[in-house]
C-alpha positions, 0 to 999 in steps of 0.5 A: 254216474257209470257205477264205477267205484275206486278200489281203495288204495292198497296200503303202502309199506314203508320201509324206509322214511326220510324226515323234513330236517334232512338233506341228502347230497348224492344218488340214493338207491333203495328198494321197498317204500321210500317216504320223503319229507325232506331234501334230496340234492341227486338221483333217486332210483329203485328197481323197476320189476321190484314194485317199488314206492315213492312218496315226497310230501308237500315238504319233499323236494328232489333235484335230480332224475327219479326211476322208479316203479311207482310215485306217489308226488305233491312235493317239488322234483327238479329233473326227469321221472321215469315210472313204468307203473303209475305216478300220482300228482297231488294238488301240490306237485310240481314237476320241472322236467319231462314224465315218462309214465305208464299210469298217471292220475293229476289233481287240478293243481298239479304243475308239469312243466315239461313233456309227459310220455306214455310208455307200456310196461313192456318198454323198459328203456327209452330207446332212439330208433334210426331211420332206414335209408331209403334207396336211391333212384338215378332218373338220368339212367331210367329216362330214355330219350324220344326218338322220332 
């Protein structure tokens, strides 16, 4: 309608493949392209400034926390994802759990049962920020009575 045509997705390097068959317990940490078919039962992360992928299949599923640079989801994730690239949600994703992107693109179909919360590239970590405290005014001492 606005001419605009999609750029083809840059193809993906996979460097490491995790097949249907197979269920890992434990944190995983990887760097590079990382497919997943199978079952991960613990944390999965990457290095953020590496440009690293993750993609889970319909297959895929992952019960714990994911940070890394770029995901790629139809499969089942059980816990937070934190992305500071772009995150991609098939029609059969599911998240239960809050997202924390930079880009994100859904298919209808795509399930977040949880907050989604943008954040710029430049935010590296969430951070908590304390409220300032305000001054206090004592208004017994600044009144002065009326005389006369």
């Amino acid at each position: 309608m606005f001419n605009r045509r999609k750029s083809p997705a840059k193809p993906v390097q996979i460097d490491t493949l995790i097949g249907a068959n197979t269920r890992i317990n434990g944190d995983l940490q990887f760097s590079g392209g990382l497919h997943l078919d199978g079952t991960i039962e613990g944390n999965l992360s990457a290095d953020q400034d590496t440009g690293s992928k993750l993609s889970i299949s319909d297959s895929g599923k992952v019960q714990g926390s994911i940070r890394v640079s770029n995901v790629v989801l139809n499969g089942l994730v059980q816990g937070n994802i934190v992305a500071q690239g772009r995150i991609d949600l098939g029609r059969t994703a599911q998240v239960n759990g809050d997202v924390y992107y930079g880009l994100i693109e859904m298919a209808m179909g795509a399930q977040i049962n949880g907050k989604l919360i943008h954040q710029s590239a430049a935010v590296t970590e969430i951070k908590t920020i304390e409220p300032t405290p305000e001054p206090v005014v004592d208004i017994a001492a600044t009144t002065q009575p009326k005389l006369g």
